[in-house]
C-alpha positions, 0 to 999 in steps of 0.5 A, spaced: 500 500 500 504 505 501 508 503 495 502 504 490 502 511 495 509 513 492 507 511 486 501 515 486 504 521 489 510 520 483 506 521 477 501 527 482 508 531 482 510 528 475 503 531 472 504 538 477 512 539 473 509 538 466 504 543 469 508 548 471 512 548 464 506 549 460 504 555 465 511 557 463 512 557 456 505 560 455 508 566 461 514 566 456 509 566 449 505 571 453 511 577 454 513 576 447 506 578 444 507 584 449 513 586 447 511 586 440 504 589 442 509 595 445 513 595 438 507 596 435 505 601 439 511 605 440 512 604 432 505 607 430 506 613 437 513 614 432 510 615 426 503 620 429 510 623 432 513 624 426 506 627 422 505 632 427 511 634 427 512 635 419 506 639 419 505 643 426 511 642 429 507 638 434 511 631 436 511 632 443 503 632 444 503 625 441 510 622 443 510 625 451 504 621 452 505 615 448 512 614 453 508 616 459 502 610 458 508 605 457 511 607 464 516 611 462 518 616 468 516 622 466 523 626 467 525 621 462 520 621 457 521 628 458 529 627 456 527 622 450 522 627 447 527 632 448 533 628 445 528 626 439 527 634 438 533 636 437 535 630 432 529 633 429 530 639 429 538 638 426 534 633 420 530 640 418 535 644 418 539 639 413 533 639 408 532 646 407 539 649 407 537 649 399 532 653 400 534 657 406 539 659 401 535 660 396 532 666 400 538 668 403 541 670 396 533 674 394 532 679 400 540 681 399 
């Protein structure tokens, strides 16, 4: 009887380890959709971002706050943001120097 007893509790902890397996692989299947859900996010928040900014110069109102619902701390969403304005910023400028000089050489 109390070997039928092991037996019984081998194949309880035996079933409770494949058990434990599966919940860990579905854990790990589950972060990666996250992650890629977050991707997707982030990449949907960047182009929004790059549109406003284009046209109004507005991609803080879409960036900031895309940074601060994935819980980014806001000093540090707020160094992203700045950080990706400036690179902006240096990117418009290196696309209008022709026309910018253009102008330059009309009004003088």
């Amino acid at each position: 009887m109390l070997s039928r007893l092991i037996n019984t509790n081998q194949v309880i902890n035996d079933n409770a380890w494949c058990i434990l397996e599966l919940i860990e692989t579905a854990v790990v299947e589950l972060n990666k959709m996250h992650l890629f859900l977050i991707n997707l996010y982030l990449l949907a928040a960047g182009i929004a971002a790059g549109l406003s900014s284009s046209m109004a110069g507005l991609a803080s109102i879409v960036s900031y706050p895309a940074l601060l619902s994935l819980g980014v701390p806001p000093v540090s969403a707020n160094v992203t943001n700045t950080a990706a304005l400036v690179f902006t910023g240096i990117g418009s400028t290196a696309s209008s120097t022709k026309e910018l000089g253009q102008h330059k050489k009309s009004h003088y």
